[in-house]
PAZAPA-4460 file (N, C-alpha, C; in steps of 0.05 Angstrom, whole numbers, plus 32768, in hexadecimal, padded with zeros to 4 digits):
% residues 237
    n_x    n_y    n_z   ca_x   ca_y   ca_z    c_x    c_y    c_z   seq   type   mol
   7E16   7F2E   7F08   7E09   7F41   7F1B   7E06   7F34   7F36     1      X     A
   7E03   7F19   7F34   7DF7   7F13   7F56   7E13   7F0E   7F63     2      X     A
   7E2A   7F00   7F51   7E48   7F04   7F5C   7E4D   7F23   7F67     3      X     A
   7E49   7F39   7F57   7E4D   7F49   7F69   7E40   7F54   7F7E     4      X     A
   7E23   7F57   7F7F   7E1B   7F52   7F91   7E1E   7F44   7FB0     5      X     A
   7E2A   7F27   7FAB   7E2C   7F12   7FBC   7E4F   7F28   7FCB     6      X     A
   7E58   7F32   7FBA   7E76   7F3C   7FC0   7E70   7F54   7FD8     7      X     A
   7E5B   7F63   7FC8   7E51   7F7E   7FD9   7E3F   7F74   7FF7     8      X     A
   7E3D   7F5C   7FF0   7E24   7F57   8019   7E3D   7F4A   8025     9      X     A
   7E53   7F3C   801A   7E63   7F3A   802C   7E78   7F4A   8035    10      X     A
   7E7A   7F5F   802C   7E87   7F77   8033   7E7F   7F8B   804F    11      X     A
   7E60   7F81   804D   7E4B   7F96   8055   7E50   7F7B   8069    12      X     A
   7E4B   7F6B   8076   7E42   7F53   8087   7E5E   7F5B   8093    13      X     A
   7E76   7F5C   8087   7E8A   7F59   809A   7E96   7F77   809E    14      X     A
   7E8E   7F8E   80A0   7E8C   7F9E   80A6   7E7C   7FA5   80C1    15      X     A
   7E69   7F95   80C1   7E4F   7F9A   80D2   7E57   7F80   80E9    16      X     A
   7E65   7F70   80E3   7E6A   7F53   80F8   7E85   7F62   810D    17      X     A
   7E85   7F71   811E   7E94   7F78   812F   7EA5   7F61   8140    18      X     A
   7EC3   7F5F   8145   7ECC   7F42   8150   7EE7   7F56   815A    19      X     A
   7EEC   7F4E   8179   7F06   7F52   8182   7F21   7F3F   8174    20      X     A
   7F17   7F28   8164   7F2E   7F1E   8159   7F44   7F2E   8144    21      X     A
   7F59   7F32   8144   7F65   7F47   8138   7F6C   7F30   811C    22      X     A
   7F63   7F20   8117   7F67   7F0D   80F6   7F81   7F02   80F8    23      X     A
   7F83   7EFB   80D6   7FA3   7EF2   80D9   7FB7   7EF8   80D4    24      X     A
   7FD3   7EEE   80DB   7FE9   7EFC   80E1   7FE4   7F0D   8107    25      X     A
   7FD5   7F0B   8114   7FDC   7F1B   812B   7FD7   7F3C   8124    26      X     A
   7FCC   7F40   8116   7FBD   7F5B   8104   7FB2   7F68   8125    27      X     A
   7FC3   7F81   8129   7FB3   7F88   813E   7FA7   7FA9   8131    28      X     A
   7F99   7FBA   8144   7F96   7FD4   8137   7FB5   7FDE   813F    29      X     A
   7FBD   7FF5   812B   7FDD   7FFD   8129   7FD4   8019   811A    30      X     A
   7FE2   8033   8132   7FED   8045   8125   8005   8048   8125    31      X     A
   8010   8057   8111   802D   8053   810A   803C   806A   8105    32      X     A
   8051   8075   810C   8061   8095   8105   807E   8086   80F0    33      X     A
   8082   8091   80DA   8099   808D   80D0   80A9   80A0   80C6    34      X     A
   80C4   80A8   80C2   80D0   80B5   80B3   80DF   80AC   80A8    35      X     A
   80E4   80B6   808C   80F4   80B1   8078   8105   80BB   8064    36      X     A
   811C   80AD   8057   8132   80C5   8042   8127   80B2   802F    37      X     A
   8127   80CE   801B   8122   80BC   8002   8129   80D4   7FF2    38      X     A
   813D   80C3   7FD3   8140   80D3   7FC6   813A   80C0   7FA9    39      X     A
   812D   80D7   7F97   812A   80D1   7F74   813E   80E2   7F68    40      X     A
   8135   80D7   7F4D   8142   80E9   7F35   8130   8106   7F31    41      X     A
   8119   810B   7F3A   8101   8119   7F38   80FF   812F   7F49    42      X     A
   8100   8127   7F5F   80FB   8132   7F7F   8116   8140   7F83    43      X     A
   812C   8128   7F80   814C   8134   7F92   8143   811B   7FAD    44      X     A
   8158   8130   7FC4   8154   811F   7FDE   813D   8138   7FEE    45      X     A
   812A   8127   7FF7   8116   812C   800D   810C   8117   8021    46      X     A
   8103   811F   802D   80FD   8115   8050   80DD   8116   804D    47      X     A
   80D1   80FE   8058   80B6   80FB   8055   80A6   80E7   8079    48      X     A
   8099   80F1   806E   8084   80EF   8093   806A   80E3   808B    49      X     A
   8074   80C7   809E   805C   80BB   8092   8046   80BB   80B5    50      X     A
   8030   80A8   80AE   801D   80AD   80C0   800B   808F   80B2    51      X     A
   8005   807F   80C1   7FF4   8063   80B8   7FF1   8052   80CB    52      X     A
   7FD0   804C   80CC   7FBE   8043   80D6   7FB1   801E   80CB    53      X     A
   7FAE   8013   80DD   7FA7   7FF2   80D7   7F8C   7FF3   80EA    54      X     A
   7F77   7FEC   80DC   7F61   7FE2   80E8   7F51   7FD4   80E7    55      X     A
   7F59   7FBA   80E9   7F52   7F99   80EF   7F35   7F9B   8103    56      X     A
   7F1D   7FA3   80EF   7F0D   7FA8   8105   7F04   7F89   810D    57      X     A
   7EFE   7F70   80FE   7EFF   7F5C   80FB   7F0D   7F49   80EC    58      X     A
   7F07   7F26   80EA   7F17   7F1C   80EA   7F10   7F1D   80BF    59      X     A
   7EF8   7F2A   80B9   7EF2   7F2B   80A0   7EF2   7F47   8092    60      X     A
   7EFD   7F5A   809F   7EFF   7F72   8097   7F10   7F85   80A1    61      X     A
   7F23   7F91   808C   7F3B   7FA1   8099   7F3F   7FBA   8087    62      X     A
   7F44   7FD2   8097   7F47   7FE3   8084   7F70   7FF9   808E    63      X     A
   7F78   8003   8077   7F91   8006   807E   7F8E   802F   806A    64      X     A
   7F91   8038   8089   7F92   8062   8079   7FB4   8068   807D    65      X     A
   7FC3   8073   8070   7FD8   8082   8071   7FDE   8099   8063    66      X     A
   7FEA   80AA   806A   7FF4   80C2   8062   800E   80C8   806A    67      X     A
   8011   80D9   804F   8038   80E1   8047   8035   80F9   804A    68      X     A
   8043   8107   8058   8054   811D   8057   806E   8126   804F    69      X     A
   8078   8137   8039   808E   8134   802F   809D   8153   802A    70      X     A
   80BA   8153   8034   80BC   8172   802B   80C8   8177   8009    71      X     A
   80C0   815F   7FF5   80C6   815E   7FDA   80AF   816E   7FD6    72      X     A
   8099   817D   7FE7   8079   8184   7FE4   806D   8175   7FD4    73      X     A
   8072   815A   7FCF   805B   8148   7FC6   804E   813A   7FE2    74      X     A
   8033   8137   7FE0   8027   8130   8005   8010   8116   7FEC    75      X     A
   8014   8103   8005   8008   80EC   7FFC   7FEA   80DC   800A    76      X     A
   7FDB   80D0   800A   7FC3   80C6   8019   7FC1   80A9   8005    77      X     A
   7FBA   8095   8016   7FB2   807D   800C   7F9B   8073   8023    78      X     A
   7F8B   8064   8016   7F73   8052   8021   7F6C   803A   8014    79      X     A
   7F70   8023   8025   7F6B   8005   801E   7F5C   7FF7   8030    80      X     A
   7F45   7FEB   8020   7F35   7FE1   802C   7F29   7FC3   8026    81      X     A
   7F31   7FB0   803C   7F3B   7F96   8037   7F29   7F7D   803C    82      X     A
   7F12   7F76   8036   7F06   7F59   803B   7F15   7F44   803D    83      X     A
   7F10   7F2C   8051   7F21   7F13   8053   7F0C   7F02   8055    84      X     A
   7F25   7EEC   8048   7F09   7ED1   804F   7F23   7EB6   8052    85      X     A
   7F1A   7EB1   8067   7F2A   7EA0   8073   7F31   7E81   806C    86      X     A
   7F43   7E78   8062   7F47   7E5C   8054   7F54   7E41   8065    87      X     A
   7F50   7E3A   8060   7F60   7E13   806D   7F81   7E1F   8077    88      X     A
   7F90   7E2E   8063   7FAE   7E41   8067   7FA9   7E53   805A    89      X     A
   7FB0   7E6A   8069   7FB1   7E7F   806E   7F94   7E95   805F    90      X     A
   7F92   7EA4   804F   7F79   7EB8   8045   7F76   7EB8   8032    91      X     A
   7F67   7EBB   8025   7F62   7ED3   800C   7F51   7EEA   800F    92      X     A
   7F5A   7F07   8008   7F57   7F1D   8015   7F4D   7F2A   7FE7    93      X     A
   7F37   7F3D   7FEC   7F2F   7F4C   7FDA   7F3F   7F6B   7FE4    94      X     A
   7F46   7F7A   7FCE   7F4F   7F95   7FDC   7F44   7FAB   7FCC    95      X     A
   7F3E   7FC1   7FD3   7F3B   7FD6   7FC9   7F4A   7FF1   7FD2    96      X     A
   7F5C   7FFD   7FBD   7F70   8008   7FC4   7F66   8027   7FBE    97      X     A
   7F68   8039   7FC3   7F69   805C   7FBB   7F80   806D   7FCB    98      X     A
   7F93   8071   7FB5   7FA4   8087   7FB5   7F9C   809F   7FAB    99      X     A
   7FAD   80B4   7FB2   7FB0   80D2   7FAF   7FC7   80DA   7FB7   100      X     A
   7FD4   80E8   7FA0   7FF0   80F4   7FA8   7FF5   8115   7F9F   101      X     A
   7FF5   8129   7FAF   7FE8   8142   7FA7   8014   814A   7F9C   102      X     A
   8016   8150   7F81   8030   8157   7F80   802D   8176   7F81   103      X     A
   8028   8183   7F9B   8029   81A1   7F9E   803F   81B1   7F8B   104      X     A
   8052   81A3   7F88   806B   81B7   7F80   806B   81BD   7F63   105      X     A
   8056   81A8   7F5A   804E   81AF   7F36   802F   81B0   7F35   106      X     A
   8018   81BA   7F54   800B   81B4   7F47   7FF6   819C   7F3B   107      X     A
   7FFF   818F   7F40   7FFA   8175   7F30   7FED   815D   7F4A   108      X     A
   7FCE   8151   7F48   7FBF   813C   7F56   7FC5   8120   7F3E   109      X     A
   7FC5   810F   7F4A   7FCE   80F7   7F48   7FB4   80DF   7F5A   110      X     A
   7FA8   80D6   7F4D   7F90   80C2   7F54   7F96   80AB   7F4F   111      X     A
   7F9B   808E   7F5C   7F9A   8076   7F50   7F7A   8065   7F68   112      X     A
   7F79   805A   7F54   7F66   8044   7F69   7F67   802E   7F5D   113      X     A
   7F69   8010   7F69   7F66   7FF8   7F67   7F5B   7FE1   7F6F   114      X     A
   7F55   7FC9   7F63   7F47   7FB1   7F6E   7F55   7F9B   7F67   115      X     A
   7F58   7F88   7F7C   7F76   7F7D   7F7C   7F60   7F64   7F96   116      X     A
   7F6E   7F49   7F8C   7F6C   7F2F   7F97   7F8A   7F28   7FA2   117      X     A
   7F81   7F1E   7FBA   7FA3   7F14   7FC4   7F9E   7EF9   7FD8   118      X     A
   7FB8   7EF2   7FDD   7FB2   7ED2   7FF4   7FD0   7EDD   8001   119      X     A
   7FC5   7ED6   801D   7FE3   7EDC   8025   7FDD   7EC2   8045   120      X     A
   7FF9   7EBB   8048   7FFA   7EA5   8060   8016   7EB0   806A   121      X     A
   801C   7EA1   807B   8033   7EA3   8096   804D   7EB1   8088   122      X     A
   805D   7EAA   8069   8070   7EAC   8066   8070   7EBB   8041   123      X     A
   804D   7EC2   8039   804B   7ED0   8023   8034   7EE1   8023   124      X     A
   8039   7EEC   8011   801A   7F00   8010   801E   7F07   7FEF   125      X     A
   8006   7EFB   7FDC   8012   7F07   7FBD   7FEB   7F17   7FB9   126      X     A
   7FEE   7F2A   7FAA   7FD9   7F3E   7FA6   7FE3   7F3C   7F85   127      X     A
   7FC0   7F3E   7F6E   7FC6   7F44   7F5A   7FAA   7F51   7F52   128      X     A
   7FB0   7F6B   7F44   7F8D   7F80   7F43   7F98   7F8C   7F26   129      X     A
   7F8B   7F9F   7F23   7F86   7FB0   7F0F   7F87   7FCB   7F22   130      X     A
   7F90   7FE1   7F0D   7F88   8003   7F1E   7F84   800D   7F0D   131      X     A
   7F78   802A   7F11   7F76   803F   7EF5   7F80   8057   7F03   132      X     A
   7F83   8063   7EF2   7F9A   8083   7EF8   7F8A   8098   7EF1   133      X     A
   7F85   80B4   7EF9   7F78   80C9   7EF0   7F93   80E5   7F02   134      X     A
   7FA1   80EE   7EEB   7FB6   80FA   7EF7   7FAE   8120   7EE2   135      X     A
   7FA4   812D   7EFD   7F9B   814D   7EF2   7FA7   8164   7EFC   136      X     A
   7FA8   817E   7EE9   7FB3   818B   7EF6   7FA3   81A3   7F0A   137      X     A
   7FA9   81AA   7F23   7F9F   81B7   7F31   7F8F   81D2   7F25   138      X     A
   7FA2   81D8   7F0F   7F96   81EF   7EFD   7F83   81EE   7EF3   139      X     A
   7F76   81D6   7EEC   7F69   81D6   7ED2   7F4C   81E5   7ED8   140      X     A
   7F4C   81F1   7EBE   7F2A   81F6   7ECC   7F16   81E3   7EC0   141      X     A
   7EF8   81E4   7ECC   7EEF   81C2   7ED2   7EDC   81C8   7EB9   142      X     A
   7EE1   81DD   7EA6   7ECE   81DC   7E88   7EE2   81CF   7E74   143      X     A
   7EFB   81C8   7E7B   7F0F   81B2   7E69   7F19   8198   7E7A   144      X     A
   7F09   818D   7E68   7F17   8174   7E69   7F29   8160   7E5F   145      X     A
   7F34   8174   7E4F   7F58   8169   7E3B   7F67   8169   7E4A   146      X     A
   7F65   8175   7E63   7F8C   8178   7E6C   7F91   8165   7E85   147      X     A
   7F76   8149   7E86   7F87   813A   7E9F   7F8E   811B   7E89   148      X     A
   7F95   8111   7E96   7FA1   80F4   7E8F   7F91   80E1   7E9F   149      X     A
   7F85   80D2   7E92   7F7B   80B9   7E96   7F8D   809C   7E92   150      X     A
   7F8C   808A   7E9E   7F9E   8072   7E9C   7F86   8057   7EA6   151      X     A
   7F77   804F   7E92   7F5E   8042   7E9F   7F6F   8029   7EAC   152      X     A
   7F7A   800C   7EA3   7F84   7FFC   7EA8   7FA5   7FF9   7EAC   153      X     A
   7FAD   7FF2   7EC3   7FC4   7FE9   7ECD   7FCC   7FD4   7EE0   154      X     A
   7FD8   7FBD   7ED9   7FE1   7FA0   7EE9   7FF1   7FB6   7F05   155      X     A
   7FDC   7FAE   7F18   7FEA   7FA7   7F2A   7FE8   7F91   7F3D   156      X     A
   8005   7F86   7F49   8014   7F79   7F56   802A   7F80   7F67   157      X     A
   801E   7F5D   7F7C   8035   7F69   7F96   803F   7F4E   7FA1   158      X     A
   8058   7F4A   7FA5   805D   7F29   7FB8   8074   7F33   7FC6   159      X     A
   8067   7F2B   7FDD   807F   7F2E   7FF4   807C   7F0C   8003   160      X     A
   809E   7F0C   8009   809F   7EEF   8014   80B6   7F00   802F   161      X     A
   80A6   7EEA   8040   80A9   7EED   805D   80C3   7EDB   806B   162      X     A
   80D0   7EEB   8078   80E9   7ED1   8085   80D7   7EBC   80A6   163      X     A
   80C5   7EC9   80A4   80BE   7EC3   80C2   809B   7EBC   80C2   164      X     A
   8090   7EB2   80D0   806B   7EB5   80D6   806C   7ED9   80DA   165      X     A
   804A   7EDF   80D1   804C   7EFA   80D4   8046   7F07   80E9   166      X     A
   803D   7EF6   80F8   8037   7EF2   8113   8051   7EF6   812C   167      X     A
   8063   7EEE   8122   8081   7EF5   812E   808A   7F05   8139   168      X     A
   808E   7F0B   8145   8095   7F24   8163   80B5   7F37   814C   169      X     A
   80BF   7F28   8140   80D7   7F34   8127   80CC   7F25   8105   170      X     A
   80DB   7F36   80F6   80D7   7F2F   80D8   80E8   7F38   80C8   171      X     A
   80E4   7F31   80B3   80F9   7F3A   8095   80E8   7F2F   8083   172      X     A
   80E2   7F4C   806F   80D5   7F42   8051   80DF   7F4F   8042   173      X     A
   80D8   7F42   801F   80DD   7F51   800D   80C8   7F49   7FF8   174      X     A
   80C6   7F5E   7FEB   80B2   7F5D   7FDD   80BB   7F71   7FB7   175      X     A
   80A8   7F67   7FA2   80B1   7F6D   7F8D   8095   7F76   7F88   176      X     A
   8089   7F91   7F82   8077   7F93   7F78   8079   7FAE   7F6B   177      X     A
   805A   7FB7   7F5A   8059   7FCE   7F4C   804F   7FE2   7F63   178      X     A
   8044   7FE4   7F79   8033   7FF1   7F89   8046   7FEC   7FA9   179      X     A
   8047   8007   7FB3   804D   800C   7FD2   803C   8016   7FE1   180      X     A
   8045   8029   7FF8   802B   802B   8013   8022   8048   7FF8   181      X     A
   802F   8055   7FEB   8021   8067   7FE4   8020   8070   7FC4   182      X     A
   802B   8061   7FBD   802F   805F   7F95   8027   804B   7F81   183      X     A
   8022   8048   7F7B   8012   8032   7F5D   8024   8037   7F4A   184      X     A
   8036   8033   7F41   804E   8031   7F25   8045   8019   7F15   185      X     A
   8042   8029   7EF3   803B   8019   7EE1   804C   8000   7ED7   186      X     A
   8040   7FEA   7ED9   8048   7FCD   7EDB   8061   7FC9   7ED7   187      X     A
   8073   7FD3   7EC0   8082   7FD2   7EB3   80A0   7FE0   7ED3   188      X     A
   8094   7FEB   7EDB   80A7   8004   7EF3   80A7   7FEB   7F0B   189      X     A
   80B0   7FDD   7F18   80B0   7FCB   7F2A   80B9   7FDE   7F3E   190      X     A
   80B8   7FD8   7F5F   80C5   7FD4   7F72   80CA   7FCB   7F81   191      X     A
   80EE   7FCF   7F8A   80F2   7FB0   7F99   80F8   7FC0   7FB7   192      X     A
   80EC   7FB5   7FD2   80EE   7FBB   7FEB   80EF   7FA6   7FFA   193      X     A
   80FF   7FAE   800E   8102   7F9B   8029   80FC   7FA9   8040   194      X     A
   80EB   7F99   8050   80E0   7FA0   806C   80E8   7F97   8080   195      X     A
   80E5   7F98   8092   80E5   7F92   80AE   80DF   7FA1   80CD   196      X     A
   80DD   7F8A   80E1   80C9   7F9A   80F4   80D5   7F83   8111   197      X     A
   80D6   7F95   8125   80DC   7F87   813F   80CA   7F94   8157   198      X     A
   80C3   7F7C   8168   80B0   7F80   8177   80BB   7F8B   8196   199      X     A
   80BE   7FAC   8198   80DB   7FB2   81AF   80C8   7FAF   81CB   200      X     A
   80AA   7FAD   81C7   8096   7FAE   81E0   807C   7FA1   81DC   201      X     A
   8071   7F9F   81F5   8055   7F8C   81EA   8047   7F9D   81D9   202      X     A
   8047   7FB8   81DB   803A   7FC7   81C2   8041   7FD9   81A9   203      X     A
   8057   7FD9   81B3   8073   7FE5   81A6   8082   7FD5   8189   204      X     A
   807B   7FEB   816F   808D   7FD5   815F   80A1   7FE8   8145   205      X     A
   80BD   7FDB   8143   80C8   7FEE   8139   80CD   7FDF   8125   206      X     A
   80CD   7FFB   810C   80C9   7FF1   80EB   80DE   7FF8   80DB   207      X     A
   80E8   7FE6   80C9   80F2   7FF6   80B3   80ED   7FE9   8091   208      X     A
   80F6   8001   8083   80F1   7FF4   8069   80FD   8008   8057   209      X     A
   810A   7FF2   803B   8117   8009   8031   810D   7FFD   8011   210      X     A
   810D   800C   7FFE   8107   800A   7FE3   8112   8017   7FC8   211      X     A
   8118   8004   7FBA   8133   8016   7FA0   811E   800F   7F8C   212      X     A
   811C   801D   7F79   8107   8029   7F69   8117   802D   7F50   213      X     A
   8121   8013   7F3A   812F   801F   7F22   811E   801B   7F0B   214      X     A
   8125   8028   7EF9   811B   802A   7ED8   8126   801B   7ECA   215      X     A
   8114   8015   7EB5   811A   7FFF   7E98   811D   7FDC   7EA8   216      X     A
   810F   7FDF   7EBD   8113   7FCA   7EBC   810B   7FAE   7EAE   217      X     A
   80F0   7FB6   7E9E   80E8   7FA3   7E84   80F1   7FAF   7E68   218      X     A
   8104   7FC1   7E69   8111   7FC4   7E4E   8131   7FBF   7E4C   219      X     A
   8136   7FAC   7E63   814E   7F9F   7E65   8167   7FC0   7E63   220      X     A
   815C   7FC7   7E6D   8169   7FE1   7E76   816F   7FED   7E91   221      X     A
   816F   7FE9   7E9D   8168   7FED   7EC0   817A   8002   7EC7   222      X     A
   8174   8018   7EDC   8180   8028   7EDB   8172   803B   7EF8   223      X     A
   8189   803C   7F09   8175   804A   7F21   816D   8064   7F29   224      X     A
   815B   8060   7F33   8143   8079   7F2B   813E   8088   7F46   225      X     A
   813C   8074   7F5F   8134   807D   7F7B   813C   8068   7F89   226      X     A
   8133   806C   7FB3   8134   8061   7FBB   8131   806D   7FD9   227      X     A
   8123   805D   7FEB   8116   806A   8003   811D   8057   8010   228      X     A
   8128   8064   8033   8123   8059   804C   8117   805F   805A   229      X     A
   80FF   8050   806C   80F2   8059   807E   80F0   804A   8094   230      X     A
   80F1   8060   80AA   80EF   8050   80CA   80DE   8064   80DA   231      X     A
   80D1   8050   80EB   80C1   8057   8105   80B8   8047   8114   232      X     A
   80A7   804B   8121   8093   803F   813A   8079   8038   8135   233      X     A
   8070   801F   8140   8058   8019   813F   8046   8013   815C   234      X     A
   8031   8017   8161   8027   801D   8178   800A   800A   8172   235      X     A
   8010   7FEC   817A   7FFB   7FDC   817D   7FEA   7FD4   818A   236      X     A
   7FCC   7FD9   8190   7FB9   7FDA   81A0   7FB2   7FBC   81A5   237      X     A
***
């Protein structure tokens, strides 16, 4: 009890400690416009519109909102909210994750939330948490409670390794994890993506990133499933 406690006043302390320092990596505040092709086995091919926000209010507290727009009519929202504590090299960061993915076209809400420990420095960043899933249908009426799906525990994980400091005016990463800017896939479902980003103005930054998304990959079966590109602009304060 007093561990968590001690977790909850430093949350609240660095929330409340206001600092023009934008932390590390060069973390500035960032809104961001992206568009993207992406096609599944599920969806087909659709075009999705993203929208995401960085706000490094201090050098001990950061929070990260985005939203998807998609004409597959699945529309997406994520919120992460990030404590740091600063080490000899580089951080260790606590996270708290909440997704929502409304699948209009069946109907169908989709809930994950997670708590996840990570350390990240100049040329890595590795995150490892737990999430739980609550996936219902729009229909249901709220005197039954048989027809949603619960999923209490799921490993999630994320490592991305960096070609460059993150701080770098250019970059290239790639990363292997179960979780993206807007999905949680059960442990077993990996995905593999590569990023990158160039700095075209002092406030100006252009992005890309693409991600292939196959099946069976822990049943020595592998077999591809999806795969998304996305590009846009970032607009750093």
């Amino acid at each position: 009890m007093k561990k968590i406690l001690y977790l909850v006043v430093c949350l609240v302390c660095s929330m409340a400690a206001w600092a023009g320092n934008p932390g590390f990596g060069d973390r500035k505040y960032t809104i961001s416009g992206m568009a993207e092709y992406s096609y599944n086995k599920t969806w087909g091919h659709h075009a999705n519109f993203d929208i995401q926000g960085l706000m490094p209010f201090n050098p001990h507290f950061e929070m990260e909102a985005r939203l998807q727009f998609s004409t597959a009519n699945v529309h997406s929202g994520a919120l992460q909210l990030r404590p740091k504590f600063e080490l000899p090299v580089g951080e260790m960061f606590l996270e708290t994750d909440i997704y929502y993915r409304g699948v209009a076209r069946n109907r169908i809400g989709d809930m994950t939330a997670a708590l996840g420990v990570g350390y990240r420095m100049d040329y890595v960043s590795v995150t490892l948490g737990l999430y739980s899933r609550v996936i219902d249908n729009w229909d249901r009426s709220w005197y039954n409670d048989e027809t949603f799906v619960v999923e209490p525990f799921n490993l999630l994980y994320r490592i991305e390794v960096f070609c460059r400091p993150q701080n770098n005016p250019w970059n290239l990463s790639f990363m292997f994890s179960n979780v993206d800017d807007y999905q949680m896939e059960r442990m077993y479902q990996p995905l593999f993506s590569v990023g990158a980003y160039y700095d075209v103005a002092d406030h100006w930054r252009l992005n890309f990133w693409a991600q292939c998304k196959p099946t069976g990959m822990f049943h020595l079966d592998a077999t591809f499933y999806g795969a998304t590109f996305r590009t846009g602009f970032s607009y750093r304060f």
